[in-house]
MARVOVO-850731 format. One record per atom (N, C-alpha, C): residue number from 1; x negated, z negated, y negated. Coordinates in steps of 0.001 Angstrom, whole numbers, plus 500000, padded with zeros to 6 digits. Each point is the difference from the previous one (the first is absolute). Last residue first. Layout:
% MARVOVO-850731
k,east,up,north
NUM,X,Z,Y
...
% end
This chain:
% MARVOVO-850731
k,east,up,north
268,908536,702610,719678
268,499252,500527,501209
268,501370,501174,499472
267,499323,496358,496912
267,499620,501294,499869
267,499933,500619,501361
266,501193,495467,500133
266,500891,500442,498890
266,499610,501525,499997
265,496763,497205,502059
265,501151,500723,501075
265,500983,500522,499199
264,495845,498255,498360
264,499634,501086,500415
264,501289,500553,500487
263,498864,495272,500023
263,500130,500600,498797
263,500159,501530,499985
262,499461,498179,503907
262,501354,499355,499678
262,500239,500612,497974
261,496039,500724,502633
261,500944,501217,500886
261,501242,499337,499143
260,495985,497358,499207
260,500207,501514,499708
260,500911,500611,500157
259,500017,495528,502188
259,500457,500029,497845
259,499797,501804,499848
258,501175,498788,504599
258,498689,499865,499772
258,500968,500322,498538
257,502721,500567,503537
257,499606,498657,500040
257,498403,499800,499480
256,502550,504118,499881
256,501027,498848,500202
256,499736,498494,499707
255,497082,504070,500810
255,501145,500491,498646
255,500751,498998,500124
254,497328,499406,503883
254,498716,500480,498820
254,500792,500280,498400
253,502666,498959,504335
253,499632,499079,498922
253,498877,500141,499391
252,503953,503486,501493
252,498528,499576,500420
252,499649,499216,498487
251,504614,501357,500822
251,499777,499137,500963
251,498158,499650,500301
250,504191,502966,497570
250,499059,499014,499221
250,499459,499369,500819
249,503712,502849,500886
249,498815,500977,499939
249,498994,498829,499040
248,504484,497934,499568
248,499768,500611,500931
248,499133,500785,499382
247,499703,495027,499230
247,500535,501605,499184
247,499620,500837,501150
246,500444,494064,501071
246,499458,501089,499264
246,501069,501039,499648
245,500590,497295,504079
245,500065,499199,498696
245,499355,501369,499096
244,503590,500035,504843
244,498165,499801,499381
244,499997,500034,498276
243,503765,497130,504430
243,500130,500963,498414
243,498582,500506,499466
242,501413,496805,503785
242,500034,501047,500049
242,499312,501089,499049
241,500853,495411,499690
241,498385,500120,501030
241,500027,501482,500265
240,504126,498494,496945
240,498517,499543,499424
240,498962,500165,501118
239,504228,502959,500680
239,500073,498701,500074
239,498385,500116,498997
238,501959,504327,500737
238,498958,499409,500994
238,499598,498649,499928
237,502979,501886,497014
237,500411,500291,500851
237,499478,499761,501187
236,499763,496879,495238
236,499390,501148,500816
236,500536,500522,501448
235,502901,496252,496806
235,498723,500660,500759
235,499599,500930,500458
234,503154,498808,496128
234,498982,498511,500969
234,499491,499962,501019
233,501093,502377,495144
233,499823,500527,501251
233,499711,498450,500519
232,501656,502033,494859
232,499666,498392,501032
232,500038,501181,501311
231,501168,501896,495497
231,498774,499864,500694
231,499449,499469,501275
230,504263,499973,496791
230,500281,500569,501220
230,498330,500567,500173
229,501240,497148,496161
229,499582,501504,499894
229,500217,500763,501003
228,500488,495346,500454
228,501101,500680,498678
228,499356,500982,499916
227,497461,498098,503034
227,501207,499852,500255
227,501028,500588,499406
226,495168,499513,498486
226,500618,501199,501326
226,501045,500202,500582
225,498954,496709,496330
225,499916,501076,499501
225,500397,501443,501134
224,499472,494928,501334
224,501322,500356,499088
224,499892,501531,499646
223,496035,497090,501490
223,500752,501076,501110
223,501370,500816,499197
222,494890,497699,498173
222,502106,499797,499782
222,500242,501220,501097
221,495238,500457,499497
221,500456,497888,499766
221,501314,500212,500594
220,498062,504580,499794
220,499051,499062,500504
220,500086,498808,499873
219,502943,504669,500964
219,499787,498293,499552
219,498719,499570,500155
218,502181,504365,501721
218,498754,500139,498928
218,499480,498946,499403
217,502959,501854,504646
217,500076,498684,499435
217,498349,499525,499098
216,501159,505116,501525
216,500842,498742,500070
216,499402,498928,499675
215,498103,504476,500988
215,500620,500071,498661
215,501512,498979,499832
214,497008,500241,503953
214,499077,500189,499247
214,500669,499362,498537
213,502219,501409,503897
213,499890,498730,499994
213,499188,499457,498577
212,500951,504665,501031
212,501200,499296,499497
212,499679,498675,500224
211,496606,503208,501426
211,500450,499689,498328
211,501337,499195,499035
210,496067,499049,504184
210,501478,500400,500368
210,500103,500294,498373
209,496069,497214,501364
209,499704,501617,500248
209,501491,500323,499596
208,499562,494788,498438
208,500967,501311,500928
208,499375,501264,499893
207,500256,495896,497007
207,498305,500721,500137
207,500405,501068,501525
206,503498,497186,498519
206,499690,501109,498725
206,498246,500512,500182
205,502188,496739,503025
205,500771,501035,500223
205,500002,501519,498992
204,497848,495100,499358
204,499231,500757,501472
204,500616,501341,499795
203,501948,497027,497155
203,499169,500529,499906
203,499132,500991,500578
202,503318,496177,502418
202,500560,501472,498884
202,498830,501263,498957
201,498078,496010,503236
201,500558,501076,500268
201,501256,500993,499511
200,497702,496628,497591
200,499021,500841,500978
200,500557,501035,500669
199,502796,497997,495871
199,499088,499638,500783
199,499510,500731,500774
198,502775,498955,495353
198,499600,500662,500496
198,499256,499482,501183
197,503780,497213,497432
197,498268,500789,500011
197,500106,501062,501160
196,504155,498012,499347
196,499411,499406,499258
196,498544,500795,499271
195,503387,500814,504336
195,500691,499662,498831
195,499264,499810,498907
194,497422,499654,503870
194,500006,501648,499141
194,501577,499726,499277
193,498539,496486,502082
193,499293,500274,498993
193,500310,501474,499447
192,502159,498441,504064
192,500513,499308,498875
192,499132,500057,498710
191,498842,501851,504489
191,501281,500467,499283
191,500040,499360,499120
190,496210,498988,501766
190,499779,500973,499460
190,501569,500613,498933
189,500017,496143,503266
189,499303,499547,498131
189,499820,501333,499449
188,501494,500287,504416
188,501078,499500,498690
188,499237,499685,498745
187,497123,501883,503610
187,501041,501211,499408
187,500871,499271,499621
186,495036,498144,499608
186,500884,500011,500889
186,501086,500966,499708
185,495330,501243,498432
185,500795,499135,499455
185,501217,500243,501213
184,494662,501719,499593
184,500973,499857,500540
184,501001,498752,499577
183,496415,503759,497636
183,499982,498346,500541
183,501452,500197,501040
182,496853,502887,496885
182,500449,500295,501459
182,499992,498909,500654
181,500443,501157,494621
181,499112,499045,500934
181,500893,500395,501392
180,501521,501799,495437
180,499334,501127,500749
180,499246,499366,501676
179,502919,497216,496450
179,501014,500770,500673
179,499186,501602,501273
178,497540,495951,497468
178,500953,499141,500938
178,500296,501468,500921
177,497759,501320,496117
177,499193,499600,500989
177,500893,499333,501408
176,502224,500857,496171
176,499363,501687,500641
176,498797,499305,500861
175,501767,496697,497784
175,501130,500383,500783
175,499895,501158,500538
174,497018,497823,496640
174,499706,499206,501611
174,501741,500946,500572
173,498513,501720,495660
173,498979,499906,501060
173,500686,499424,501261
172,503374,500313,496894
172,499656,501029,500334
172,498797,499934,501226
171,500977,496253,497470
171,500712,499913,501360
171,499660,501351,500143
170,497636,498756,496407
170,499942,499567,501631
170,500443,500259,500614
169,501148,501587,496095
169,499156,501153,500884
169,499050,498969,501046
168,504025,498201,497415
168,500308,501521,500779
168,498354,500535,500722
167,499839,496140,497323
167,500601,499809,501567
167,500011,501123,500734
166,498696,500095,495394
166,498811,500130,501097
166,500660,498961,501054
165,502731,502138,496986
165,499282,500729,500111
165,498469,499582,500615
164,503537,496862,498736
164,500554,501157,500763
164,499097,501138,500276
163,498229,497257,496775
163,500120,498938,500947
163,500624,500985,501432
162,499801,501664,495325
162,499034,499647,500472
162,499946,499806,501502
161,504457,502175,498153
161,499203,498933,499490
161,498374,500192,501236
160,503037,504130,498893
160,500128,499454,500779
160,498898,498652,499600
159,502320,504152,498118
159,499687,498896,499479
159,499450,498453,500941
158,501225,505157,500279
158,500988,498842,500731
158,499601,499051,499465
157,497560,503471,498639
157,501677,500287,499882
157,500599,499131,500327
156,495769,499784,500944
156,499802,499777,499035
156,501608,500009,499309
155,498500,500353,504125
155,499744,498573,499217
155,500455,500094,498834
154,500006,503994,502220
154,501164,499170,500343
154,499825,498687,499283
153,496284,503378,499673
153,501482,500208,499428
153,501555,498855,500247
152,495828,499012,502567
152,499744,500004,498434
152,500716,500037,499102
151,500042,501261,504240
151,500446,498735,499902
151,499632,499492,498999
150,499314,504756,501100
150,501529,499845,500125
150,500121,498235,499630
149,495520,501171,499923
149,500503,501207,498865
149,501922,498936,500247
148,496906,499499,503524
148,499477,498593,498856
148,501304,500464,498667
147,500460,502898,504092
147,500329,499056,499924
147,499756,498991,499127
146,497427,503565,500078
146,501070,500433,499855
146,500985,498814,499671
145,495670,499647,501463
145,500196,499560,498637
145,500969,500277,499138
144,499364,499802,505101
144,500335,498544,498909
144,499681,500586,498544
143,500093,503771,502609
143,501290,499144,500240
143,499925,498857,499206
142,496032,502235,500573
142,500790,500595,499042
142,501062,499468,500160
141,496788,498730,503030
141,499988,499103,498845
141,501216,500969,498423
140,501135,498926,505221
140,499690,500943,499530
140,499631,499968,498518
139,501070,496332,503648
139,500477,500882,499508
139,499158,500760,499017
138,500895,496020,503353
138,499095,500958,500102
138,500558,501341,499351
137,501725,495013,500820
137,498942,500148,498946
137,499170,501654,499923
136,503151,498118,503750
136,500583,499902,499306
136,498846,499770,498855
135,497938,500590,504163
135,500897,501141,499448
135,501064,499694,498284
134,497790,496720,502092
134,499111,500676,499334
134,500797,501314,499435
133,501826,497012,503350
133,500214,500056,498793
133,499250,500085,498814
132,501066,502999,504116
132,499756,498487,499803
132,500079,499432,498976
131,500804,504628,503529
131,500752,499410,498675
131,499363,498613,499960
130,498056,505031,502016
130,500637,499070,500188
130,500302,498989,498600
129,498024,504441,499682
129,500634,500145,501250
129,500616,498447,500660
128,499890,501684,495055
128,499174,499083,500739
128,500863,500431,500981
127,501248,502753,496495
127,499275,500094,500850
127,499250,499218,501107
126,503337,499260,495915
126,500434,499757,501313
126,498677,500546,501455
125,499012,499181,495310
125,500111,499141,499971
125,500392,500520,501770
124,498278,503042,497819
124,499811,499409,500345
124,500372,499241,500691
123,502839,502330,497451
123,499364,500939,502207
123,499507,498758,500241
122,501321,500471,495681
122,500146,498531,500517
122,499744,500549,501233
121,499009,502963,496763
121,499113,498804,500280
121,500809,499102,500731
120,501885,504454,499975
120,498849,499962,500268
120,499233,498882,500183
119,504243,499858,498468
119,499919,499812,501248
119,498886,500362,500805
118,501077,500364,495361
118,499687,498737,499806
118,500376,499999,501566
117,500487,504280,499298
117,499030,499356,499526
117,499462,498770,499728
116,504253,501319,501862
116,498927,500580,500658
116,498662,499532,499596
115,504676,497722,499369
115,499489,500901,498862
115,498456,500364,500874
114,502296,496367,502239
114,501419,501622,499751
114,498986,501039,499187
113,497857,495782,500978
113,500456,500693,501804
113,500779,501106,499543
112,498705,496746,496579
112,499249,500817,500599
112,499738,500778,501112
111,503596,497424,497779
111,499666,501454,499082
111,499158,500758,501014
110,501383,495933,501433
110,501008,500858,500189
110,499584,501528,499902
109,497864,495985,498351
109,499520,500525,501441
109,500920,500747,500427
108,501270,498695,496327
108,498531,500451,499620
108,499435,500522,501613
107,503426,497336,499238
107,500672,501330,499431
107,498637,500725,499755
106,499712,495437,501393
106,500347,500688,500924
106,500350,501527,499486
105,498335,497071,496556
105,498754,500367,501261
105,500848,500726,501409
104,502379,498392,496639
104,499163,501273,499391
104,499176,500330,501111
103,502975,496251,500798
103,500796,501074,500482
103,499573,501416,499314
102,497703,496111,499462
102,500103,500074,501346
102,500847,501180,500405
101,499675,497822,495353
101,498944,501285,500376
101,499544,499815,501523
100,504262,497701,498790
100,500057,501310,499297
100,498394,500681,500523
99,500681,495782,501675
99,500419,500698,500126
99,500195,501772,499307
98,497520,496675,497672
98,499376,499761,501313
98,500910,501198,501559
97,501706,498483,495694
97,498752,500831,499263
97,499559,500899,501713
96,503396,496828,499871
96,500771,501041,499472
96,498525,501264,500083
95,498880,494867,500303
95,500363,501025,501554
95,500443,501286,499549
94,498519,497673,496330
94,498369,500153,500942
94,501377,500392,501074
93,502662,498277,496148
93,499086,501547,499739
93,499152,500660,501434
92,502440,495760,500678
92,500954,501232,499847
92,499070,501328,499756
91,498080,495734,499183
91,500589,500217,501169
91,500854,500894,500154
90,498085,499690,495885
90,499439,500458,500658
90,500104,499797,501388
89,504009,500342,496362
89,499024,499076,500532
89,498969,500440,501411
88,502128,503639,495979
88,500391,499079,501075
88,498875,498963,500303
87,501637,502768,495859
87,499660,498827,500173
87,500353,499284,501519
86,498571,505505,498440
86,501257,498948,499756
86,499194,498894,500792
85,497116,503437,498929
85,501075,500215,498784
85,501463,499036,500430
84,496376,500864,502975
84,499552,499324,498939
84,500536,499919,498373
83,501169,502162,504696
83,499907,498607,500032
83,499498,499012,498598
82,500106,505160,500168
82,501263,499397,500006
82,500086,498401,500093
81,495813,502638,497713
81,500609,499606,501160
81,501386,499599,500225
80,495923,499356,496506
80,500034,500965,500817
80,501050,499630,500796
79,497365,497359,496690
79,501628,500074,500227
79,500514,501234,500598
78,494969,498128,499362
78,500970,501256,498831
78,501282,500112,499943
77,497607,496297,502936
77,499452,500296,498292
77,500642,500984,499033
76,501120,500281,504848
76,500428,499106,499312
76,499163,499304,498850
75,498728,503890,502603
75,500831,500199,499720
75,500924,499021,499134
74,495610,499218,501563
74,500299,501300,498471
74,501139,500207,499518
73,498990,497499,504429
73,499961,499141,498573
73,499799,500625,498668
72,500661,502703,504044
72,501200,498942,500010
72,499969,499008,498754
71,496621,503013,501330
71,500511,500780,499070
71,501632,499157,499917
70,496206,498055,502187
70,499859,500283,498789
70,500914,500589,499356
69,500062,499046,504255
69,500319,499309,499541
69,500027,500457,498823
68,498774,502885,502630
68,501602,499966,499632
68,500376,498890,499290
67,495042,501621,499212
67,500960,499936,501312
67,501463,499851,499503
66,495262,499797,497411
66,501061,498889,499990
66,501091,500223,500921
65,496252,503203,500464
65,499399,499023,499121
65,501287,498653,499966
64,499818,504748,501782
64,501296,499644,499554
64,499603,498664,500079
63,497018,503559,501385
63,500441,500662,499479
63,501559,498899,499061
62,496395,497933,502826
62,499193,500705,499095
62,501081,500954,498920
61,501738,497293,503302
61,499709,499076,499442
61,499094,500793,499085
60,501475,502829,503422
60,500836,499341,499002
60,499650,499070,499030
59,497024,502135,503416
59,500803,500560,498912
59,500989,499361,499274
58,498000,497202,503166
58,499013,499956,498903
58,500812,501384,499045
57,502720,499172,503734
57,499899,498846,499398
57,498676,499938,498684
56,500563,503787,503189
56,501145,499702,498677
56,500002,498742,499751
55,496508,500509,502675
55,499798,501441,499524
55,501170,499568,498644
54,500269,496959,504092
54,499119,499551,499297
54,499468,501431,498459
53,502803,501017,503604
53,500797,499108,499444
53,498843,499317,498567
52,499015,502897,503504
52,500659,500768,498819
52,500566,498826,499278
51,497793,498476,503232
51,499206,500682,499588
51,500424,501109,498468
50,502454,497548,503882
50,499249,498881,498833
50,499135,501376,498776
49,501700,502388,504174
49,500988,499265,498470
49,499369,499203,498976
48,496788,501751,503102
48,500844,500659,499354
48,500784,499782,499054
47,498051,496877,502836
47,499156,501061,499904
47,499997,500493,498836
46,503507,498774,503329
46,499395,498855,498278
46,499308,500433,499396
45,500464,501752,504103
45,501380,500534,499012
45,499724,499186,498944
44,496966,499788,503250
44,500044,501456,499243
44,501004,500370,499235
43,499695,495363,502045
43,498468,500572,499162
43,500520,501157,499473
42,502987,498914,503267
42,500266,499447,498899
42,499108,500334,498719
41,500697,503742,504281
41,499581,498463,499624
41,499924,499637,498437
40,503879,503362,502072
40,498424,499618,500004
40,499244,498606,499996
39,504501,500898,501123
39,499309,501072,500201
39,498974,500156,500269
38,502620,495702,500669
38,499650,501019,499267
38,499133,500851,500450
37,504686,496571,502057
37,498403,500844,499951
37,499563,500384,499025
36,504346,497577,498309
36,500024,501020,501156
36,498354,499869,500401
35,501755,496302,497944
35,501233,500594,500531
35,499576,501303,500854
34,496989,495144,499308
34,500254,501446,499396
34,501066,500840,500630
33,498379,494711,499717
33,501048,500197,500342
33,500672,501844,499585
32,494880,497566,498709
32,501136,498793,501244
32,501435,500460,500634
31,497560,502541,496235
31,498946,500053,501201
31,500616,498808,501157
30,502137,501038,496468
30,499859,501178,500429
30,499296,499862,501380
29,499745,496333,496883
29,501893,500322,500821
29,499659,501084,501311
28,496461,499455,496350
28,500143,498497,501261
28,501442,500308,500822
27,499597,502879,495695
27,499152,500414,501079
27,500091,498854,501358
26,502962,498480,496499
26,500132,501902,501140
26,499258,499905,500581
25,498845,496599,497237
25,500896,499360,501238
25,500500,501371,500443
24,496798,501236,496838
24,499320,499003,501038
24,501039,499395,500662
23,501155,502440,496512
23,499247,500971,500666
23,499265,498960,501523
22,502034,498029,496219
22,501121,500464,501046
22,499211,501036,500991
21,497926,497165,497147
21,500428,499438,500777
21,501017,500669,500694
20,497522,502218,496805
20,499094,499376,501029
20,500121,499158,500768
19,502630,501644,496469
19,499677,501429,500916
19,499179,499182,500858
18,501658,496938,496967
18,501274,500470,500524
18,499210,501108,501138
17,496738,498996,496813
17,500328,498784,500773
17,500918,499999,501064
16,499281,503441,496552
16,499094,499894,501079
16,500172,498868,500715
15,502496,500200,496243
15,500325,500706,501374
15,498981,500558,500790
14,499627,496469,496733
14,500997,499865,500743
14,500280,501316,500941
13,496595,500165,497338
13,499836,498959,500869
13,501128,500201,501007
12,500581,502427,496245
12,498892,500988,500767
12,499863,499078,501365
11,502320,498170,496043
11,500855,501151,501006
11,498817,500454,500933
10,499817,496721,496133
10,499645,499565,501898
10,500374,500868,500646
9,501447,499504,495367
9,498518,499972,500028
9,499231,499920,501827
8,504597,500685,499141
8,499772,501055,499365
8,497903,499486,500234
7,502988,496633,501254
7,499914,501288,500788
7,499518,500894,499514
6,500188,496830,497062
6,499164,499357,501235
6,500192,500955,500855
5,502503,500492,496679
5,499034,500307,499062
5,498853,499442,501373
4,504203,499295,500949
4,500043,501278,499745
4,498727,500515,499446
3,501379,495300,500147
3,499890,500139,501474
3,499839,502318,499768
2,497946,496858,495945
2,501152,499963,500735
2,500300,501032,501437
1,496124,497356,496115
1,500252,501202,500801
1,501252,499793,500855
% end
């Protein structure tokens, strides 16, 4: 068995493994060093998120049985793919791969803020009246399967190897958790990462009541993309303690912060 044929058989492990250690040094952060107050209480917002979260994790695995990995190792059995039609060395293949569907996933969150209807389900996601990094998992189960649909297509076009395709969707997990966690990071280490990654408080600035803050910095790993697109905001007009978090006229957590009301909110 070779180092590709060992990820592929361990994908499920491996990134449950990755979700249960990053979910656990955020949460421990959050709670030792939190940037703003919250709203509510933690219980009722976990409550909730976890709650939807746990909902698309069994939909998916019921509706898409082999996942992205799978359709990554379909893709290279059949020779699918730009990557898989020239002879690069898989150091080269796994970042090119890895980048490229970073800059799908941002053009995607782009989509869903411009095209109304795919702005019905992501309401969700921004409706949490506060930001943690639960928040970063709380999405709308029609979105992930929307989304399963768009990274599928891309795997499959981009040819993207095995291996690249279950970094990408670690780092995806633990960096929407890093970038949604209400942690506090010093302000040079903060400057010098957002060259790089995404972080807490650039992020922060896209969960913004405000619509122009809102419809800025859509990154969830690579900052690069907001920059060259003229997206990038670096801060909220009411600073990060200032700024309120949520959808305007969205504010009762019976529709906000309970799974009913959250499934339910795309149609209000």
């Amino acid at each position: 068995m070779n180092f590709e044929q060992f990820v592929l058989a361990n994908e499920p492990l491996i990134r449950v493994g990755f979700f249960v250690g990053v979910f656990a040094l955020v949460a421990l952060w959050e709670l030792a060093s939190p940037r703003r107050a919250l709203k509510l209480t933690r219980q009722q917002r976990w409550t909730a998120n976890l709650g939807i979260v746990l909902l698309n994790t069994v939909m998916v695995r019921l509706l898409f049985p082999a996942a992205a990995v799978g359709m990554a190792a379909l893709g290279v059995a059949k020779g699918w793919g730009l990557l898989n039609n020239f002879s690069l060395p898989l150091w080269l293949a796994v970042p090119l791969a890895v980048v490229a569907m970073d800059f799908v996933i941002w053009l995607q969150h782009v989509m869903m803020h411009a095209v109304p209807a795919f702005w019905r389900l992501h309401r969700v996601h921004h409706a949490d009246l506060d930001c943690d990094l639960t928040t970063g998992a709380r999405f709308h189960p029609i979105e992930i399967v929307l989304s399963m649909g768009i990274k599928f297509a891309t795997i499959a076009l981009l040819g993207a190897p095995v291996l690249a395709v279950v970094i990408f969707e670690v780092l995806l997990s633990a960096c929407a958790m890093f970038n949604h966690g209400n942690i506090r990071l010093p302000a040079t280490l903060d400057r010098v990462l957002r060259w790089f990654i995404v972080t807490p408080d650039m992020h922060r600035v896209h969960h913004s009541i405000e619509d122009d803050e809102s419809n800025s910095n859509f990154g969830f790993n690579l900052t690069w993309w907001d920059r060259l697109f003229g997206t990038y905001r670096e801060q909220a007009r009411a600073g990060q303690l200032g700024m309120t978090i949520g959808l305007r006229g969205h504010t009762d957590p019976h529709e906000v912060a309970r799974l009913p009301g959250m499934l339910v909110l795309p149609f209000r």
